[in-house]
C-alpha positions, 0 to 999 in steps of 0.5 A: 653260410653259418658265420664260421664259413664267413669268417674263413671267406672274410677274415677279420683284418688282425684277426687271429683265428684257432682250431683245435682238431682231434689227433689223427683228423687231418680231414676237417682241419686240412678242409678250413684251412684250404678254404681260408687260404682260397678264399684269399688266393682267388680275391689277390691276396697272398698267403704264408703258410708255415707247416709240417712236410705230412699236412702241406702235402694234405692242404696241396690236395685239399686247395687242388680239389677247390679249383688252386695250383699250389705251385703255380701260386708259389712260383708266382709268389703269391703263396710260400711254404715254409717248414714248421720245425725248421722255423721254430728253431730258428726263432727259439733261444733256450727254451723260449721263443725270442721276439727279434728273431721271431720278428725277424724271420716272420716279417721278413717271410710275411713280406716276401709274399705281401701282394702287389694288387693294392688293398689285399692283404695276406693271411697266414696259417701256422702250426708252430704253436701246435707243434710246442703244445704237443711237446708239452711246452706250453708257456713256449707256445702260449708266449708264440701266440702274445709274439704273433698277436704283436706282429699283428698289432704292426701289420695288417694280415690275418692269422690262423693256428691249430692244436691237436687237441680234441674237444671231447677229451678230457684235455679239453677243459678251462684249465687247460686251453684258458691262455689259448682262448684268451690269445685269439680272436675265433675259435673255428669249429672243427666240427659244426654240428648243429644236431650235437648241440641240440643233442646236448641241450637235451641231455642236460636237461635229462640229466641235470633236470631243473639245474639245467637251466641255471647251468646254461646261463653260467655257461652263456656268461663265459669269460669276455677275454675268450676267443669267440667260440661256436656253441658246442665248445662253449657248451663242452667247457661250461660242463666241465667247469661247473659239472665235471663229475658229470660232463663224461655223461651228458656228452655220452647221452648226447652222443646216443641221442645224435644216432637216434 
């Protein structure tokens, strides 16, 4: 079981964990995400999940085809669904999203399904944050997070979000997704793929020859305040942020190199 896997079984306690996912690519994060929740609903934990109506319908069947009963589970109360853009807009004023009535509805909904069993806890999963990404209203979304990482400070659960961003596009670089790193505790991989960061180890060492070296050591002196991330994303951002006229090809050649 790689680390990641551990992770969504026995979620750090205020851990507050992230995926990004590619546009369209429901599949994988729909398979972590149901395996986070699971994971909990078996052990007596609860868990809130503020979604859209399309991806409650993909983690219903994905949590079904892991051995759950979503509705039994939401009528016992161990499980609530709450609609992400009806939640936003009740926690936003203007522009921004407001901590007292953030507070408000996410602690009083969190409560709801705080289990009866002593000692578990409550995870939650959200897409809100995502939801203001893909609006382009990033300081919304980044000034989400800090609100859910102070309600994490208060109480004991664990958090898990995403964002419709695709590591191998070009949206994927230090400037754009630094206040995403620096909000969580764990990246969670949307694609775990050991062949790939072999591939791309190869594939600088091909094109950047005796640079390679140098650049794997910058890229494994990333930033501390980051989220902990798996190697491939660490690997992604480091090329585009010491070698970015070059990253589009190493990740080319890496890619070629995958289907030999």
């Amino acid at each position: 079981m790689s680390p990641w896997e551990k992770l969504l079984e026995r979620p750090h306690s205020r851990g507050h964990m992230v995926q990004l996912y590619k546009q369209g690519d429901v599949v994988s994060l729909a398979a972590n995400v149901s395996r986070y929740l699971w994971e909990g609903l078996k052990r007596g934990e609860s868990a809130l999940v503020v979604v859209t109506p399309q991806h409650r319908e993909s983690l219903c069947l994905e949590l079904e085809k892991l051995g759950a009963v979503p509705q039994s589970a939401v009528e016992n109360g161990q499980l609530r669904f709450l609609d992400a853009w009806k939640t936003l807009s009740r926690i936003m004023a203007g522009a921004q999203p407001d901590w007292e009535r953030f507070e408000s509805v996410a602690a009083a909904a969190i409560g709801r399904v705080w289990p009866k069993k002593p000692g578990a806890g409550v995870r939650v999963y959200g897409e809100m944050v995502g939801l203001l990404w893909k609006a382009r209203q990033f300081a919304a979304a980044n000034r989400l997070e800090q609100l859910w990482n102070g309600l994490l400070a208060q109480s004991s659960f664990s958090a898990y979000c995403s964002y419709e961003i695709d590591i191998f596009g070009k949206d994927f670089h230090p400037g754009s997704v630094d206040a995403i790193l620096r909000a969580h505790t764990h990246v969670i991989p949307a694609r775990p793929d050991s062949n790939l960061e072999v591939a791309l180890h190869k594939a600088m060492d091909e094109i950047l020859g005796a640079g390679a070296e140098e650049l794997k050591t910058r890229v494994g002196r990333r930033r501390p305040s980051w989220a902990s991330m798996p190697n491939t994303e660490t690997i992604l951002l480091g090329l585009r942020e010491y070698v970015p006229s070059q990253a589009e090809g190493i990740l080319a050649r890496a890619r070629r190199l995958c289907l030999q």
